[in-house]
DOGU-97555 format. One record per residue: residue number from 1; x, y, z of N, C-alpha, C, O, CB in turn. Coordinates in Angstrom, 1 decimal, padded with zeros to 4 digits. Glycine has a CB too. Example, Ala and Ser with C-alpha at 12.3 -4.5 7.8 and 13.67 -1.06 7.14 Angstrom:
// DOGU-97555
REC     i     n.c1     n.c2     n.c3    ca.c1    ca.c2    ca.c3     c.c1     c.c2     c.c3     o.c1     o.c2     o.c3    cb.c1    cb.c2    cb.c3
REC     1    013.2   -005.7    007.8    012.3   -004.5    007.8    013.2   -003.3    007.8    014.2   -003.3    008.5    011.3   -004.5    009.0
REC     2    012.8   -002.2    007.1    013.7   -001.1    007.1    012.9    000.0    007.9    013.4    001.1    008.0    014.1   -000.6    005.7
This chain:
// DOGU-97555
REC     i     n.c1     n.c2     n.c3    ca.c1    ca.c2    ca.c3     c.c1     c.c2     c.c3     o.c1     o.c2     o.c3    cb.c1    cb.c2    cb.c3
REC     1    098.0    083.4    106.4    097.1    084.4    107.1    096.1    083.6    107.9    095.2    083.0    107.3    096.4    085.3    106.1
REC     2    096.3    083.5    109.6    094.9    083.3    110.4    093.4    083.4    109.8    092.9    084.5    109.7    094.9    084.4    111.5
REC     3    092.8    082.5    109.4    091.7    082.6    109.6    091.1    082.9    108.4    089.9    083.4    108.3    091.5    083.4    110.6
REC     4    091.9    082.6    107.3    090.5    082.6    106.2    090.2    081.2    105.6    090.9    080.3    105.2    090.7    083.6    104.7
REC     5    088.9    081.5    105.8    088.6    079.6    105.4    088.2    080.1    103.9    087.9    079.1    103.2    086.8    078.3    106.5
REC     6    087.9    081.5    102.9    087.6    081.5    101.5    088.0    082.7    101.0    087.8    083.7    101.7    086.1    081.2    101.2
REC     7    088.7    082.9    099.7    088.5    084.0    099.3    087.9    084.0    097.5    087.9    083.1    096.6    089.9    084.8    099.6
REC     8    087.4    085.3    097.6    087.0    085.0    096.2    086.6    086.2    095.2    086.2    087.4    095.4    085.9    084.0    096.4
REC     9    086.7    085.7    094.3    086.6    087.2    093.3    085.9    087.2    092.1    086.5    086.6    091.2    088.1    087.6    092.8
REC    10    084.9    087.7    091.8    083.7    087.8    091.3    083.6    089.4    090.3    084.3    090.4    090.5    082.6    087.6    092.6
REC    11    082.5    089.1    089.2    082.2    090.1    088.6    080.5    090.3    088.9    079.8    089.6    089.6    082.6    089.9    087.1
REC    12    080.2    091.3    088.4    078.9    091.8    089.4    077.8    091.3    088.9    076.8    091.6    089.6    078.6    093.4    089.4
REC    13    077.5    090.1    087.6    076.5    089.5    087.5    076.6    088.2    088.6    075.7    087.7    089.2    076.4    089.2    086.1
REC    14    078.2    087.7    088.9    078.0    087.0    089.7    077.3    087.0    091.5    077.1    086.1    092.3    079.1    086.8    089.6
REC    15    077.1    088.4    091.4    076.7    088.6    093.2    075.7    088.1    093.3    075.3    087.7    094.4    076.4    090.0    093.9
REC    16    074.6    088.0    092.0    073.3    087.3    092.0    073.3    085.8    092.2    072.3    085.2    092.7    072.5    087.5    090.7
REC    17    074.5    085.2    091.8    074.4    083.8    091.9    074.4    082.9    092.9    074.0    081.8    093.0    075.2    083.3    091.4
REC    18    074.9    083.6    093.7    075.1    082.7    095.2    076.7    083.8    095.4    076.4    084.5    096.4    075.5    080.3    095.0
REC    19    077.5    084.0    095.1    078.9    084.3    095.3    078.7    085.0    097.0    079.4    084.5    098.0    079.5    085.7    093.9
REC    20    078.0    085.7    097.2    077.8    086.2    098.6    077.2    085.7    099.7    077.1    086.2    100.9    077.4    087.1    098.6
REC    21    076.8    084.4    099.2    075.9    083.6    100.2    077.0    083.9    101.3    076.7    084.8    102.0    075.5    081.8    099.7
REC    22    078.2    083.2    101.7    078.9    083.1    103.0    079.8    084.2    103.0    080.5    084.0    104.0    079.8    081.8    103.2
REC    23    080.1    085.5    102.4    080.9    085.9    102.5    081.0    086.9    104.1    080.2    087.4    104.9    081.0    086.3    101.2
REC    24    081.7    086.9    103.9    081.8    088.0    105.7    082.2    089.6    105.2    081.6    090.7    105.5    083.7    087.3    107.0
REC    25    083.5    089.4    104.4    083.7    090.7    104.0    083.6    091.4    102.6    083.5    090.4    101.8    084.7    090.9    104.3
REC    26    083.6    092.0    102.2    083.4    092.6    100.7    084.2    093.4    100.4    084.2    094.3    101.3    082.1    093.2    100.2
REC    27    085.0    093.6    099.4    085.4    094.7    098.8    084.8    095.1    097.1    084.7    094.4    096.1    086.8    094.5    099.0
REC    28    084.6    096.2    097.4    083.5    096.5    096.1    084.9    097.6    095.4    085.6    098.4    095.9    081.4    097.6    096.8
REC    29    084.8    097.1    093.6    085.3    098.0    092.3    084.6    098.7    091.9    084.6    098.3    090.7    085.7    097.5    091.3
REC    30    083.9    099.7    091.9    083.0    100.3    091.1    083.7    101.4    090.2    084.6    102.1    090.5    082.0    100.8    092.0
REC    31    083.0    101.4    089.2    082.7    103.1    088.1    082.5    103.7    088.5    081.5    103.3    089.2    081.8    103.6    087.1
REC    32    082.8    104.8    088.6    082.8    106.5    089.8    081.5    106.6    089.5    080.9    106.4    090.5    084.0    108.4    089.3
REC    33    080.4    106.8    088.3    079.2    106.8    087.8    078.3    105.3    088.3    077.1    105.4    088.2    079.5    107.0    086.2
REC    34    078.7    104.5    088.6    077.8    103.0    088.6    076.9    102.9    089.8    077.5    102.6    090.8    078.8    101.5    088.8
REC    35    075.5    103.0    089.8    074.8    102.6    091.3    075.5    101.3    091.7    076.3    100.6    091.0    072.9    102.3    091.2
REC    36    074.9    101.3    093.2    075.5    100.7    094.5    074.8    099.6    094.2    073.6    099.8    094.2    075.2    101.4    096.1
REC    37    075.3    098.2    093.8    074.7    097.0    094.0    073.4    097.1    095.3    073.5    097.5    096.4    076.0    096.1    094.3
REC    38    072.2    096.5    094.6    071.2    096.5    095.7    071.7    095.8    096.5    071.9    096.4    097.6    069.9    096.2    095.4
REC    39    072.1    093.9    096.3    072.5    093.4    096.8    073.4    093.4    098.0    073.3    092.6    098.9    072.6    093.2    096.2
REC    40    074.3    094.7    097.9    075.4    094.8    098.9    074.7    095.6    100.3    075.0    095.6    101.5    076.7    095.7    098.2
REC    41    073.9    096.1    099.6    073.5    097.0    100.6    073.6    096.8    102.7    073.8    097.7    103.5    072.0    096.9    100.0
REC    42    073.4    095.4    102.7    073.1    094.7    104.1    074.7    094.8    105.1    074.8    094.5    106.3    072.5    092.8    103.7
REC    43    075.8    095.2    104.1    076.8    095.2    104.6    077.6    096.4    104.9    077.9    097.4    104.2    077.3    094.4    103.9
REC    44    077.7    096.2    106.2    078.0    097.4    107.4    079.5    098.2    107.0    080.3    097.7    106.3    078.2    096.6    109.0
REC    45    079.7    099.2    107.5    081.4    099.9    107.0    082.1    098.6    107.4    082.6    097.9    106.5    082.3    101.6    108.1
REC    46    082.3    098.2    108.7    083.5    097.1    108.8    083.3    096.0    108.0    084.0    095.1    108.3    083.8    096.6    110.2
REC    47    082.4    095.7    107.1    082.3    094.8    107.1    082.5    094.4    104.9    082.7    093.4    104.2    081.0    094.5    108.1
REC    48    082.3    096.1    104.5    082.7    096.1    103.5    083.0    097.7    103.2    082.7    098.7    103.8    081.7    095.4    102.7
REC    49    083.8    097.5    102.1    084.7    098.9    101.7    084.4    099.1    099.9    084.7    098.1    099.1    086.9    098.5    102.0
REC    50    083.8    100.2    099.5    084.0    100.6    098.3    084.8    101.2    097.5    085.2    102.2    098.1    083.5    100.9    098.3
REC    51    085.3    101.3    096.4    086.2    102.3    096.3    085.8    102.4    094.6    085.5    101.3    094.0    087.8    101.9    096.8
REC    52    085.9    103.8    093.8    085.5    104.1    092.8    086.4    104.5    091.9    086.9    105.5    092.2    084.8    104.7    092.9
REC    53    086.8    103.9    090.9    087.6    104.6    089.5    087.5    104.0    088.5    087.2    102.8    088.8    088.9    104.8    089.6
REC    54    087.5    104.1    087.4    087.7    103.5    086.1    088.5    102.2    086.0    089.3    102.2    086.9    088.2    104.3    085.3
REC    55    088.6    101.3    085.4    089.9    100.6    084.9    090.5    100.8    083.7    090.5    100.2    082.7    089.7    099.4    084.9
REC    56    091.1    101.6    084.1    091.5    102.3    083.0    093.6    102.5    083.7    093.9    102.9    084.8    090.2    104.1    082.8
REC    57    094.6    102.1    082.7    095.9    102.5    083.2    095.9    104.4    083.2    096.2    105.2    084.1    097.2    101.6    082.2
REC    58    095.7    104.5    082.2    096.6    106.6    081.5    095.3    107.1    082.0    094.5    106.3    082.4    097.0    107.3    079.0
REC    59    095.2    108.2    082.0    094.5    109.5    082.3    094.2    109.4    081.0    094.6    108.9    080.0    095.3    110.9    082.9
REC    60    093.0    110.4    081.3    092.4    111.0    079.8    090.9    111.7    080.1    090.5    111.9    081.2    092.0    109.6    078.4
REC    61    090.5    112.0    079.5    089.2    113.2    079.2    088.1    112.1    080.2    087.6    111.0    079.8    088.5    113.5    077.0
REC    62    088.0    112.7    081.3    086.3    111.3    081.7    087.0    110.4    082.5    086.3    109.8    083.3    085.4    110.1    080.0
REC    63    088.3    110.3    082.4    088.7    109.0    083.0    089.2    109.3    084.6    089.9    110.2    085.0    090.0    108.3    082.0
REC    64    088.7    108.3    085.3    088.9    108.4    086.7    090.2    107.0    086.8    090.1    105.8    086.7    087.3    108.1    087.7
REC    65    091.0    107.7    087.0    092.2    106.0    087.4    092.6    106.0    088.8    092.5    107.0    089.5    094.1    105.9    086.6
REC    66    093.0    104.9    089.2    093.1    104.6    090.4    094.6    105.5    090.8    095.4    106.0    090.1    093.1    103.0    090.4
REC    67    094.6    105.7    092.5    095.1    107.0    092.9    096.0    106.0    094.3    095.7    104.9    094.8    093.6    108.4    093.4
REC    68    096.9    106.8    094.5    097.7    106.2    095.4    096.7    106.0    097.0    096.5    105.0    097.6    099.3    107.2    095.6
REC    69    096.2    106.9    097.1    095.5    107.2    098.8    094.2    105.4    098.2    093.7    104.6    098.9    094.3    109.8    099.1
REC    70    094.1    105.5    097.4    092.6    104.4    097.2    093.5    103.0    097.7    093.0    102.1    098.5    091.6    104.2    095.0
REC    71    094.9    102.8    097.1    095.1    101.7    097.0    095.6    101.2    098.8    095.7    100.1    099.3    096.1    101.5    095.7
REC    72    095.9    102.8    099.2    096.7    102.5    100.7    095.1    102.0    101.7    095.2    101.5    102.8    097.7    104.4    101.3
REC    73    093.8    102.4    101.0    092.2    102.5    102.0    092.3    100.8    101.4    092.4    100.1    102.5    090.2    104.0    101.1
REC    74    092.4    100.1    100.4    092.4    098.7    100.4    093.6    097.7    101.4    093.3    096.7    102.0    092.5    098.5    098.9
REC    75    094.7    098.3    101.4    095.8    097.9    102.5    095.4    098.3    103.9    095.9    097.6    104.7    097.1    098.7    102.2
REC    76    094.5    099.2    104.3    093.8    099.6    105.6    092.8    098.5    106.0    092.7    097.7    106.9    093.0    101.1    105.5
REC    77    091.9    098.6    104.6    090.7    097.4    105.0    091.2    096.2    105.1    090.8    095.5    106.1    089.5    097.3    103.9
REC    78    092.3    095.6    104.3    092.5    093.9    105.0    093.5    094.3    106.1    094.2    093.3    106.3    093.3    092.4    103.8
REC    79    093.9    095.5    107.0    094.8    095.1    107.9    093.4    095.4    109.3    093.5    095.1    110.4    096.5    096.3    108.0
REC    80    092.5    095.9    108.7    091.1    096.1    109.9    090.5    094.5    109.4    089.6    094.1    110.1    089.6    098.0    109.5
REC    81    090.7    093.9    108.6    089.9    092.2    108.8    091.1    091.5    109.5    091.0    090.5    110.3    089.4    091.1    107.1
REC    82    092.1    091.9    109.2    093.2    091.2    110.1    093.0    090.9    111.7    092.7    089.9    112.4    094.4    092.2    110.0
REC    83    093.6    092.6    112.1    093.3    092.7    112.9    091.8    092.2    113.7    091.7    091.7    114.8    093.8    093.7    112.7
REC    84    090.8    092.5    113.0    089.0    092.0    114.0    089.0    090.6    113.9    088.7    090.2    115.0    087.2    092.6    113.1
REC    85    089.2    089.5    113.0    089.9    088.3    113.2    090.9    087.2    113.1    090.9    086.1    112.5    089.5    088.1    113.1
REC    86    092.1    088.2    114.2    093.2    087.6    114.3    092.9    086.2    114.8    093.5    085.2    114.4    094.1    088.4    115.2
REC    87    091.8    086.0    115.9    091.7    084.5    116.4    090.4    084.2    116.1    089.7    083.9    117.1    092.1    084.3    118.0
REC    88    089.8    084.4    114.7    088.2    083.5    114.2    088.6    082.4    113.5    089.6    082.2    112.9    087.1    084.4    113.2
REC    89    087.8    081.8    113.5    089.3    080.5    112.5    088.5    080.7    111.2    089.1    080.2    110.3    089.3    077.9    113.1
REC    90    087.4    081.3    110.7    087.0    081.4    109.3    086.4    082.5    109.2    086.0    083.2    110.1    086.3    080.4    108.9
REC    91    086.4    082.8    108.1    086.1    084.2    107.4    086.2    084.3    105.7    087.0    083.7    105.0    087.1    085.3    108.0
REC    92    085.5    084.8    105.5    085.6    084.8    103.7    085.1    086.1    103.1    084.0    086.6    103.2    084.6    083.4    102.9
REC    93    086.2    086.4    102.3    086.7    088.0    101.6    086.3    087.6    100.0    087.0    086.9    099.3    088.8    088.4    101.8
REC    94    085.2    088.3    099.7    084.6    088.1    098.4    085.4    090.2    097.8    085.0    091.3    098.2    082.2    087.6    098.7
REC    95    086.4    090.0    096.7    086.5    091.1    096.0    085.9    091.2    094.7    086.1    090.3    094.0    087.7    091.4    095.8
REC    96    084.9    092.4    094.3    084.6    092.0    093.1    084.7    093.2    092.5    084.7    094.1    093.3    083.4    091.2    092.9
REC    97    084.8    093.6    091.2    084.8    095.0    090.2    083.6    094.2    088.9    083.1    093.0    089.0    086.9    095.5    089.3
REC    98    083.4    095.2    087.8    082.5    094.6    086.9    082.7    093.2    086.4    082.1    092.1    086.7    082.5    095.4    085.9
REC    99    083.6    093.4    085.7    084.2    092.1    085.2    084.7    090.8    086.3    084.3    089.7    085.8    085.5    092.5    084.4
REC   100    085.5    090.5    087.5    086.1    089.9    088.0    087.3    089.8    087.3    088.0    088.9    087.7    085.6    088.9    088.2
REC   101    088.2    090.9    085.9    089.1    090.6    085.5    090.2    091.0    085.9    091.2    090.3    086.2    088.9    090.6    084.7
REC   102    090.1    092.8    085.7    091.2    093.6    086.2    091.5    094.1    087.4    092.5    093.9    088.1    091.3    094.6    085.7
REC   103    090.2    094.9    088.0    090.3    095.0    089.3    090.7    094.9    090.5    091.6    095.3    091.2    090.0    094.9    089.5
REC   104    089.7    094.0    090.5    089.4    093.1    091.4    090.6    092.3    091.7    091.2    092.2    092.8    088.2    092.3    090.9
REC   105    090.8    091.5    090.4    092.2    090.8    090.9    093.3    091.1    091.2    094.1    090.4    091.9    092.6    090.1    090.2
REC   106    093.6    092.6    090.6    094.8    093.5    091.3    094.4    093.5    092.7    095.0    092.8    093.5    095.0    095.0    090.7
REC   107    093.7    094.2    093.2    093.7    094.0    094.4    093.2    092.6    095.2    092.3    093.1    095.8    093.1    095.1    094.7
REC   108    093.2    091.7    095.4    093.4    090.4    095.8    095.0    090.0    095.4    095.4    089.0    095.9    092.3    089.5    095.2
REC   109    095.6    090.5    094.8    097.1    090.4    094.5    097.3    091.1    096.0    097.7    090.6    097.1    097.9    091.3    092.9
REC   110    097.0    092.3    095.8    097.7    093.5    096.8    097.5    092.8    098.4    098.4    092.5    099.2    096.8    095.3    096.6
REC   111    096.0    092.6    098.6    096.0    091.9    100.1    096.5    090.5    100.2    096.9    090.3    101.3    094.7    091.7    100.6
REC   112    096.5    089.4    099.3    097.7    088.3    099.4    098.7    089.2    099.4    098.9    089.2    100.7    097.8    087.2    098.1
REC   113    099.5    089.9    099.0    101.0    090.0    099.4    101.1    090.8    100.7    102.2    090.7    101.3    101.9    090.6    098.2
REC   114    100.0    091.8    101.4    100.1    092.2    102.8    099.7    090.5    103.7    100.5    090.0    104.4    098.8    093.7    103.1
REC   115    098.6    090.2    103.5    098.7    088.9    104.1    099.7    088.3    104.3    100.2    088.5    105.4    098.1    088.3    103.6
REC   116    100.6    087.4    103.4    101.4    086.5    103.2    102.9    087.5    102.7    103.4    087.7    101.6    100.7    085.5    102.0
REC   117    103.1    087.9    103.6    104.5    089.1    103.4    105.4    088.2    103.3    106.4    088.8    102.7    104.9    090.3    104.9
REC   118    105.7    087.0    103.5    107.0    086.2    103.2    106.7    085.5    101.8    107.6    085.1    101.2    107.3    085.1    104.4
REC   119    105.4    085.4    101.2    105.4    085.0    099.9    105.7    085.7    098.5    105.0    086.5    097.9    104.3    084.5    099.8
REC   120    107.2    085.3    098.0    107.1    085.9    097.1    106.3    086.3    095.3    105.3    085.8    094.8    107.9    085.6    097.2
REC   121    107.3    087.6    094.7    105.6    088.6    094.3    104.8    086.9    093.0    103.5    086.8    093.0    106.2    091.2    092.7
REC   122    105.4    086.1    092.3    105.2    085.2    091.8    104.1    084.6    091.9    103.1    084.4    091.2    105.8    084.7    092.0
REC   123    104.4    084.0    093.3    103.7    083.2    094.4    101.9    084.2    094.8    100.8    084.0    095.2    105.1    083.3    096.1
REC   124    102.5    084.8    094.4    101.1    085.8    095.3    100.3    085.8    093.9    099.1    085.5    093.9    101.5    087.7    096.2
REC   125    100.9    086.2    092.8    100.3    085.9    091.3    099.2    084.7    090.9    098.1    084.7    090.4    101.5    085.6    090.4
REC   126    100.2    083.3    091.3    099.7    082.2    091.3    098.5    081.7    091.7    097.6    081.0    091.2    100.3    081.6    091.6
REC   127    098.6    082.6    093.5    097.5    082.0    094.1    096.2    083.0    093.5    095.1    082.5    093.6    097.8    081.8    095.9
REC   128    096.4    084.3    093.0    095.3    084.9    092.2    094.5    084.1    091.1    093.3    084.0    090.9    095.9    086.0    091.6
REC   129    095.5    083.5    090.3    095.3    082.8    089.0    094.5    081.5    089.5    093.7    080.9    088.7    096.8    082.3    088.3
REC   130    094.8    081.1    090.8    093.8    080.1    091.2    092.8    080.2    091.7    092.0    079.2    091.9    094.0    079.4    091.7
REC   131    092.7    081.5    091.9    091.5    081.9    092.8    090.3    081.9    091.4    089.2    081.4    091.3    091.8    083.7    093.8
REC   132    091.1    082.9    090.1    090.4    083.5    089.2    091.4    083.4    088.1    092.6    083.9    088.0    089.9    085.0    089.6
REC   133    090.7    082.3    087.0    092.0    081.6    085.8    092.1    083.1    084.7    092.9    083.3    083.8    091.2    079.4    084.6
REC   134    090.9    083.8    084.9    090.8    084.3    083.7    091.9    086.0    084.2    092.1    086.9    083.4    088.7    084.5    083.1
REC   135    092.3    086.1    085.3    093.0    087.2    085.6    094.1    088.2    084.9    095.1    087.8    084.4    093.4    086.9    086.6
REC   136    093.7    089.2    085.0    094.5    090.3    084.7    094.3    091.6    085.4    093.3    092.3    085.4    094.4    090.6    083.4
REC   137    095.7    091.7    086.1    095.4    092.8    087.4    095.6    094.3    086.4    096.1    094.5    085.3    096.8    092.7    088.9
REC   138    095.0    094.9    087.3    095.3    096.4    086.8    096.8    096.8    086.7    097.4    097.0    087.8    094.6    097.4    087.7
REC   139    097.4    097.0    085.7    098.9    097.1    086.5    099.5    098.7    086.9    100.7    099.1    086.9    100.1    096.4    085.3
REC   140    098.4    099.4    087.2    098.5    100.9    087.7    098.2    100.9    089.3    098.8    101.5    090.2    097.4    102.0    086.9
REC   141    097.3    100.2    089.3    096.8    099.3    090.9    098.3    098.8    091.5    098.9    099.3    092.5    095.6    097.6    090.5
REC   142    099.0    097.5    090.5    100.0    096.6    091.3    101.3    097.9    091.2    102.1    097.8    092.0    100.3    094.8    090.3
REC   143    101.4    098.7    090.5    102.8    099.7    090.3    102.1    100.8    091.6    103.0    100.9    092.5    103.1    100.5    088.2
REC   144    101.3    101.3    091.7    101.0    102.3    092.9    101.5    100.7    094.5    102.6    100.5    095.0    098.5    103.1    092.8
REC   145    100.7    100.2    094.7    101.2    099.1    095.7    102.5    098.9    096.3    102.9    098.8    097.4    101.1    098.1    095.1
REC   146    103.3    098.7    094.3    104.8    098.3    094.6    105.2    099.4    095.3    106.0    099.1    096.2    105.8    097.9    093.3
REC   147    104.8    100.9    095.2    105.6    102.0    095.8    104.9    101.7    097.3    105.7    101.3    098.2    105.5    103.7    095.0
REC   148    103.6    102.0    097.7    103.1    101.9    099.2    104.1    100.5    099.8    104.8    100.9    100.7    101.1    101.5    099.4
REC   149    104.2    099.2    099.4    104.7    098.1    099.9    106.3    098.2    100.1    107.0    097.5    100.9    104.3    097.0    099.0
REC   150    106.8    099.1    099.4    108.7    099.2    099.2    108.9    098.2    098.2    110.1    098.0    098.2    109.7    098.8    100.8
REC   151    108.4    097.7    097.5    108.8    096.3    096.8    110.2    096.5    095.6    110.8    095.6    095.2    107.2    095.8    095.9
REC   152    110.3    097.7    095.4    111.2    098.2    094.6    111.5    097.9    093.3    112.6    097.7    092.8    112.0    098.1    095.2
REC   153    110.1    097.8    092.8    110.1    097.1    091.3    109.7    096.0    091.5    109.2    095.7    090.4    111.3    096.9    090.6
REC   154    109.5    094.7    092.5    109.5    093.2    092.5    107.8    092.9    091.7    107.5    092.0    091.0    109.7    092.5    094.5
REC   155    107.1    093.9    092.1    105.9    093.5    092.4    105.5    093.5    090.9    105.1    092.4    090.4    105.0    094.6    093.5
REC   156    105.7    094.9    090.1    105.5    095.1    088.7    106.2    094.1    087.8    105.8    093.6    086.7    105.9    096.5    088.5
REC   157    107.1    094.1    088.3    107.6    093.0    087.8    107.6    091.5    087.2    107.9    090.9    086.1    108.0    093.0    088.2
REC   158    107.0    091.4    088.7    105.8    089.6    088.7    104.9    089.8    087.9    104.7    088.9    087.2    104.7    089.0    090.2
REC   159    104.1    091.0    087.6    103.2    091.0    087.4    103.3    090.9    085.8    102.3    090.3    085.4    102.6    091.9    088.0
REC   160    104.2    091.3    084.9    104.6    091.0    083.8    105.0    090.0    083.3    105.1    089.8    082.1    105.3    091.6    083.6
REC   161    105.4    089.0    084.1    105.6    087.3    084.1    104.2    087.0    084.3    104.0    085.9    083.8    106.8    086.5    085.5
REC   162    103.1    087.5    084.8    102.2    086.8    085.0    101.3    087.3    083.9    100.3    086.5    083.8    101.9    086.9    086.3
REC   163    101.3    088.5    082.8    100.7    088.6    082.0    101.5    087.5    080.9    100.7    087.0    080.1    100.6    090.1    081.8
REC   164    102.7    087.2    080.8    103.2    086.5    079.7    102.1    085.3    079.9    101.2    085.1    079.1    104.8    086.1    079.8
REC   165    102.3    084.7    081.0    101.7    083.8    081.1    099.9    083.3    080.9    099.3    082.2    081.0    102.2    083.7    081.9
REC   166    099.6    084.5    080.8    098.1    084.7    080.5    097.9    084.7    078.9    096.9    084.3    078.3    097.6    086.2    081.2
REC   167    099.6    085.6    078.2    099.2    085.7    076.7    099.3    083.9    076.8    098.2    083.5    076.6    100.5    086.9    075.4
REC   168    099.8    083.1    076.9    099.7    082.0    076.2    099.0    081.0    076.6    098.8    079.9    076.2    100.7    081.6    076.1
REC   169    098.3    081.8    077.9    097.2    080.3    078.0    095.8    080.9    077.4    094.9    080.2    077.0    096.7    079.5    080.1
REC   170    095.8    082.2    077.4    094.3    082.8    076.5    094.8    083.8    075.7    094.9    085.0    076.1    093.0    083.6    077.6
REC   171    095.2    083.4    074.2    095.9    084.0    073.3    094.9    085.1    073.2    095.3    086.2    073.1    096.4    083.3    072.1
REC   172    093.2    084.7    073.1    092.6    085.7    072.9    092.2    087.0    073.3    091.7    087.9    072.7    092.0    085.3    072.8
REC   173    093.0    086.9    074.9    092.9    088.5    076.1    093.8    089.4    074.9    093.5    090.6    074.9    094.1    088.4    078.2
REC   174    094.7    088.9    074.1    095.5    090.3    073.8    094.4    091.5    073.0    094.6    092.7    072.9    097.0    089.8    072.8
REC   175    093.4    090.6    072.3    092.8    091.2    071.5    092.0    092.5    072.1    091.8    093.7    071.7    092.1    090.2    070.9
REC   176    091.5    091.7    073.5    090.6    092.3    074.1    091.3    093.5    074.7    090.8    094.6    074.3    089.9    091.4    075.0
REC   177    092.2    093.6    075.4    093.0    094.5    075.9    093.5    095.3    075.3    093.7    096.4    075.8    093.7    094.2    076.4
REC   178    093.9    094.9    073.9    094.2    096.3    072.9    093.3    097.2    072.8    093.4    098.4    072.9    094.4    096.0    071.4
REC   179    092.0    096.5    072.4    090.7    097.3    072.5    090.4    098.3    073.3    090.0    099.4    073.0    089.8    096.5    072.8
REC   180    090.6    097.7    074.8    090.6    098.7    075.6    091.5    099.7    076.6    091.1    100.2    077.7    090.1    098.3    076.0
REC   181    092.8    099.8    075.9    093.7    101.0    075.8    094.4    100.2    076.7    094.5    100.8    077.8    093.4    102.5    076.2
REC   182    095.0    099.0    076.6    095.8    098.3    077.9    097.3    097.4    076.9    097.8    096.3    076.9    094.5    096.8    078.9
REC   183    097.5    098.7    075.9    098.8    098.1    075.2    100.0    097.7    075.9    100.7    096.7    075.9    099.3    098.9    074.4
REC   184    099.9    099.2    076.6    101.3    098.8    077.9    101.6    097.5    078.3    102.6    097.0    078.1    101.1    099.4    079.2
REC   185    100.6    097.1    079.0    100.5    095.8    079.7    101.4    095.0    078.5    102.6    094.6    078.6    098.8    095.3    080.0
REC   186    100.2    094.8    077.2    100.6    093.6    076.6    102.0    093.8    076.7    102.7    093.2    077.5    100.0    093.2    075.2
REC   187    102.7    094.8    075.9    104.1    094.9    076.2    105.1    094.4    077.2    106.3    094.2    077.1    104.3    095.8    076.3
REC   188    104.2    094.4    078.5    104.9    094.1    079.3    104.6    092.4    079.7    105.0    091.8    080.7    104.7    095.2    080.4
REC   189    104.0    092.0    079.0    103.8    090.7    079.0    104.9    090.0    077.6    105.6    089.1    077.4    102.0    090.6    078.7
REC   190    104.6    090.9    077.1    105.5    089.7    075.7    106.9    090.3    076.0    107.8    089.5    076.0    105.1    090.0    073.3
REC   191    107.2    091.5    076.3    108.6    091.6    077.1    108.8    090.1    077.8    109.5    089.3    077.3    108.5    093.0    078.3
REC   192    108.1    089.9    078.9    108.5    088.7    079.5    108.4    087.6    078.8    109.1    086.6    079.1    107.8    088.4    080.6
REC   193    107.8    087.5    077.8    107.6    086.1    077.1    109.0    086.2    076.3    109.5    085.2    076.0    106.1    085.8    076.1
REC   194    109.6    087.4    075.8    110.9    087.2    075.0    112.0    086.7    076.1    112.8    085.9    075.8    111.3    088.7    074.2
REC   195    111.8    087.4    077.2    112.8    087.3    078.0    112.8    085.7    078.3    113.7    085.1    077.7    112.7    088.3    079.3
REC   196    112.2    085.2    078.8    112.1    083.2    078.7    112.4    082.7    077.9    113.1    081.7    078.0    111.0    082.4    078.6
REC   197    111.9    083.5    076.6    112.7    082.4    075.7    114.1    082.2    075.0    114.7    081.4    074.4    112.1    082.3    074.8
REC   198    114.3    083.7    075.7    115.9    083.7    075.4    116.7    083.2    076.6    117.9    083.2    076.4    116.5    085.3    075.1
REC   199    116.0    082.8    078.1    116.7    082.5    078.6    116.6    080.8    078.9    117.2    080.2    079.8    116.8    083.3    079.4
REC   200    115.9    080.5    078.1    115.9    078.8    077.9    117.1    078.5    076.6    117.4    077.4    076.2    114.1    078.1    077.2
């Protein structure tokens, strides 16, 4: 992708630290209920995009989950940074949600793989994981995507190789994620970790 010299992905104590010092664009995760970062405030429609729901995968009583039309308004906003600098040679896309864990990093999956349309869904995982070691995308975010993108399963898929790989470098996320109604996932993480080891 033309023209990004940074990207980066943050939880919302981080906006105080410096995280926004250079950033150009923003994309904001919020709780349908959460005031508007004071901080963000200075940043214009083109120049940042909000979008509100829970992180949450199932429906339930209270719960706002993410919706096909939200994830297609995040595929709009990096094809409008695209497009405004096709020929700037730098720019830097700060995404952040509460944590920097689920969110946020699902979508920085989603615009790496509109960005980088020839990198496969793996590849686009990896470079999340380096952006942000502690990641775990939403996988209702990356499964709405895989249908807007055509990916035909590829996308959800990676993304289950890439939870395996999260259970074994921070055994402790599983704990955390049970906690907060994200069984599926693990499943779909140790699914992949059985599948490796039966095929070694």
């Amino acid at each position: 992708m033309t023209g990004i010299s940074s990207l980066t992905i943050c939880g919302l104590d981080e906006l105080a630290t410096g995280a926004l010092t250079s950033a150009t664009h923003v994309l904001s995760l919020l709780d349908p209920d959460w005031p508007e970062p004071h901080m963000l405030k200075g940043f214009g429609p083109r120049r940042r995009l909000e979008i509100r729901f829970h992180d949450d995968i199932e429906p339930g009583p209270g719960i706002v989950i993410p919706r096909l039309d939200q994830i297609a308004s995040i595929m709009e906003f990096g094809k409008s940074i695209s497009a405004e600098h096709e020929h700037q040679r730098e720019w830097h896309l700060l995404v952040h949600c509460h944590l920097g864990i689920s969110r946020s990093t699902a979508a920085m999956a989603i615009l790496l793989a509109q960005f980088n349309p020839d990198d496969d869904e793996d590849a686009v995982f990896t470079r999340v994981v380096e952006i942000r070691p502690q990641a775990w995308p939403n996988s209702r975010m990356i499964k709405l995507a895989d249908q807007v993108m055509k990916k035909n399963g590829r996308f959800k898929t990676a993304l289950g190789r890439l939870y395996a790989r999260q259970l074994s470098a921070h055994p402790d996320i599983a704990q955390y994620m049970a906690k907060n109604g994200r069984i599926r996932e693990l499943e779909m993480g140790r699914l992949a970790l059985r599948y490796r080891s039966s095929a070694l």
